[in-house]
PLY file of the C-alpha trace (Angstrom):
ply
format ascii 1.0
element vertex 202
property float x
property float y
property float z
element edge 201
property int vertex1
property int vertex2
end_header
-3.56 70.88 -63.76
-3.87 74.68 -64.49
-0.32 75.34 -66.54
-0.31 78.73 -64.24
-0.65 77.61 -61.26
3.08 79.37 -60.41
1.51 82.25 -61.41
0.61 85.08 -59.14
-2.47 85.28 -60.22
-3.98 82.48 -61.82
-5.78 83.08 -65.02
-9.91 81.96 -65.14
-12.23 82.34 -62.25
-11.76 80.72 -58.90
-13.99 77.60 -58.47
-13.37 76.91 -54.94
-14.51 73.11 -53.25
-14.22 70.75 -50.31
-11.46 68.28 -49.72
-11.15 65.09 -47.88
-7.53 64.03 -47.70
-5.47 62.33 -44.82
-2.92 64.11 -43.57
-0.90 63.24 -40.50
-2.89 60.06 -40.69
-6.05 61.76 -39.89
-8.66 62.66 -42.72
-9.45 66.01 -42.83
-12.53 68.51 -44.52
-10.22 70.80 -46.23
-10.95 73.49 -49.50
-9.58 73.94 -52.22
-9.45 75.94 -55.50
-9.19 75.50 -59.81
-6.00 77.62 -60.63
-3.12 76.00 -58.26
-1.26 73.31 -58.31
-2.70 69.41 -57.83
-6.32 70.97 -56.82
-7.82 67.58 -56.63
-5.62 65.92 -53.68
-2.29 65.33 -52.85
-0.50 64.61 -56.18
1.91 61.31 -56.58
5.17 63.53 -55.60
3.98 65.11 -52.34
2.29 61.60 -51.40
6.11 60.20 -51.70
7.51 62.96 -49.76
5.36 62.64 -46.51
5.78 58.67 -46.72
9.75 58.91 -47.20
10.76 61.93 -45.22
11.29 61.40 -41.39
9.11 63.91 -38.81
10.00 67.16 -39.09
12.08 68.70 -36.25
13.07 71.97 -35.26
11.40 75.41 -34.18
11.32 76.43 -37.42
9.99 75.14 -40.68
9.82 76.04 -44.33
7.64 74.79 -47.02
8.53 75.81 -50.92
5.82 76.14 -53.18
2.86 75.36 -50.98
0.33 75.14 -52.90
-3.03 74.59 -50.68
-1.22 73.55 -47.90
-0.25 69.09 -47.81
3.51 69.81 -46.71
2.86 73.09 -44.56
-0.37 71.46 -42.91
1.66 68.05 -42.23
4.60 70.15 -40.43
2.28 71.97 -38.55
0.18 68.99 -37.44
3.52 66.55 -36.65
5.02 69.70 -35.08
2.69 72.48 -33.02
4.79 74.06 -31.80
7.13 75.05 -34.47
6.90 78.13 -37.04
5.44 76.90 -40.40
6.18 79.44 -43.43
4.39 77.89 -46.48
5.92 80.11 -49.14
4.32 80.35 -52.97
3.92 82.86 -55.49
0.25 82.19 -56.28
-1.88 84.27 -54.17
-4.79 81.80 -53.97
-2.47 78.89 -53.13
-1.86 81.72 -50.06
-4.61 82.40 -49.19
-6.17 78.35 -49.21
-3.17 77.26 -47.16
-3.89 79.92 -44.11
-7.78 78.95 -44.89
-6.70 75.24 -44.33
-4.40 76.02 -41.42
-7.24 78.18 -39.76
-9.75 74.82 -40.48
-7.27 73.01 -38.65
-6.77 74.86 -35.18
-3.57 75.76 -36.45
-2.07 79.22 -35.33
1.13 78.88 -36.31
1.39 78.61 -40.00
2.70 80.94 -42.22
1.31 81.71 -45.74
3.48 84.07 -47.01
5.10 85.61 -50.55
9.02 85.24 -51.31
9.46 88.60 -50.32
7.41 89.06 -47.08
9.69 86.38 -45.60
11.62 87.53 -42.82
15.21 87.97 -44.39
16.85 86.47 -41.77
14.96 83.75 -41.01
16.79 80.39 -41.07
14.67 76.93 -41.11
15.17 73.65 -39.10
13.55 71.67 -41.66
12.58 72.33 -45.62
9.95 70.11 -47.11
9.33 70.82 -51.10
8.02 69.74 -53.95
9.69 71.98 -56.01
7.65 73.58 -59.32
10.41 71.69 -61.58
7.66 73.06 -64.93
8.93 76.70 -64.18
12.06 76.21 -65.95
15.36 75.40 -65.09
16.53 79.23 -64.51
13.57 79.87 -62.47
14.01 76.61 -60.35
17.71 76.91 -59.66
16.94 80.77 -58.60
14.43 79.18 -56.37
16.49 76.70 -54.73
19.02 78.85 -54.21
17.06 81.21 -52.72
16.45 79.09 -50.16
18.75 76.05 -49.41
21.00 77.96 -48.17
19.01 79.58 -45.27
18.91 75.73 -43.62
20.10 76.18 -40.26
23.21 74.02 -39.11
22.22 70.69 -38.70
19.14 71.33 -40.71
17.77 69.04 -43.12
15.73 70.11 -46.29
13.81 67.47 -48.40
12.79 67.43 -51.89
10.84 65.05 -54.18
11.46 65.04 -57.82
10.80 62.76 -60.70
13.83 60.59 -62.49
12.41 61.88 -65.66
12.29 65.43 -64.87
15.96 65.68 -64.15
16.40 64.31 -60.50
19.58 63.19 -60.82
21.17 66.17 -62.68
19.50 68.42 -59.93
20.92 66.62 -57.09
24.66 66.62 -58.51
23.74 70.40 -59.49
22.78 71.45 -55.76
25.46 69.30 -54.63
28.39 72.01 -56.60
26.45 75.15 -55.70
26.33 74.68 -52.01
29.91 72.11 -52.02
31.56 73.04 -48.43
29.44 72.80 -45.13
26.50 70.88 -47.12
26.12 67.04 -47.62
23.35 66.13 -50.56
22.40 62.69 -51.05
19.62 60.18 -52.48
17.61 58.80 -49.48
15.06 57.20 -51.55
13.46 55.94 -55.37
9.86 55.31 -55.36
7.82 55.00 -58.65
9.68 56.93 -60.52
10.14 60.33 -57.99
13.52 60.54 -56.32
13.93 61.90 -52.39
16.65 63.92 -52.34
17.91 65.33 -48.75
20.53 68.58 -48.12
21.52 68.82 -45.04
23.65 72.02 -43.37
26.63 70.70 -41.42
27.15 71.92 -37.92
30.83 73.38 -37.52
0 1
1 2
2 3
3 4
4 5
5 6
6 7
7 8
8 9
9 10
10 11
11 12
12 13
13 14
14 15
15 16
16 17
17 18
18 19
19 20
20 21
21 22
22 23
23 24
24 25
25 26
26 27
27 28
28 29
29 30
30 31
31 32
32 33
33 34
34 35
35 36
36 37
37 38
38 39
39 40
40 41
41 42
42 43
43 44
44 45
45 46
46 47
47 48
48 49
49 50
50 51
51 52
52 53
53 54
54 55
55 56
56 57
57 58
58 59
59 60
60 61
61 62
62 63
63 64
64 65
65 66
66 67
67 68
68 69
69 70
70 71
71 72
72 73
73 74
74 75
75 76
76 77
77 78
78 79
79 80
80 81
81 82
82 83
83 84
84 85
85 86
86 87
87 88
88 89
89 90
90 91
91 92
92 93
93 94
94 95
95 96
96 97
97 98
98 99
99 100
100 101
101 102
102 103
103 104
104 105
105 106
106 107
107 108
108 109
109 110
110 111
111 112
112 113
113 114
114 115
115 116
116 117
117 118
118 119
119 120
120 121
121 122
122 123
123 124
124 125
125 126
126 127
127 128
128 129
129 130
130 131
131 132
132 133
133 134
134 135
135 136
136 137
137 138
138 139
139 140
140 141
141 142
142 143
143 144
144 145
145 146
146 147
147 148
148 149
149 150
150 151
151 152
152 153
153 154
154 155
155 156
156 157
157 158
158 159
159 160
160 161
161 162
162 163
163 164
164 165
165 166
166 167
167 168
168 169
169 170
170 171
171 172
172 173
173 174
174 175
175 176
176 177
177 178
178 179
179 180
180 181
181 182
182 183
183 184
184 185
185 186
186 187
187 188
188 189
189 190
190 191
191 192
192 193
193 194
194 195
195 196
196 197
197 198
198 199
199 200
200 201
């Protein structure tokens, strides 16, 4: 793993190659790149996330920290006709995702930056596998950034590892959002915890 991948531009020179992965339990010819995160495949985290999490529903859909694309693509392919924003910071994680999307017929992804985001956008669903190595200041900015923009009845889910903090992060969310939110552990699986925040309707 390149240690800056969650950087906006990765350092070294871009060594770009094919992928064969399954997603939405079709394999698919994919590319990919050195310099982002889990270049080889889907790493162990994501894999857990798209077995545990239930189809994605809603017209609008939200993936944090994108990467080339397993979450984003997977929305998009469960869900055509829905909105896919794949956010990251790392512009070739950007630009692979909308590569991969454009591979795979799919018009309606998003690969965009934090800040090209439309501000008052609000998301159905939020898959994530959130960049826990960024730091804990960075990753609670993060979260906060966009947890909150769930719309009512929304559900986001995110995978984390026991050993990374899981646990702590899930009571942490839990007091930061408190009223009109309900956080919980849906699921343990080697070692990665599924934690789901939903937005309760009024």
């Amino acid at each position: 793993m390149d240690s800056h991948y969650f950087s906006a531009q990765p350092s070294g020179p871009e060594t770009r190659k094919p992928l064969r992965t399954v997603l939405a339990g079709v394999e698919r010819t994919l590319v990919t790149s050195s310099g982002i995160f889990s270049s080889d495949g889907i790493d162990k985290g994501t894999r857990i996330l798209l077995a545990e999490a239930p189809d994605p529903v809603g017209p609008r859909m939200l993936d944090i920290g994108c990467g080339w694309g397993p979450l984003a693509l997977t929305m998009a392919l469960l869900a055509p006709d829905a909105e896919v924003v794949a956010v990251d910071v790392n512009e070739r994680a950007l630009a692979l995702t909308a590569e991969n999307a454009k591979l795979l017929g799919l018009g309606k992804v998003l690969a965009q930056r934090p800040e090209e985001v439309d501000a008052a956008a609000t998301f159905d669903t939020i898959w994530s596998n959130p960049p826990i190595r960024v730091g804990k200041d960075e990753l609670h900015a993060l979260l906060l950034k966009w947890l909150p923009r769930l719309s009512p009845g929304g559900s986001a889910w995110l995978v984390v590892q026991k050993n990374l903090g899981a646990d702590s992060l899930q009571k942490w969310i839990a007091d930061q959002l408190a009223d009109g939110f309900e956080v919980s552990r849906t699921a343990t699986s080697k070692s990665f915890r599924i934690i789901r925040v939903e937005r309760l309707t009024a």
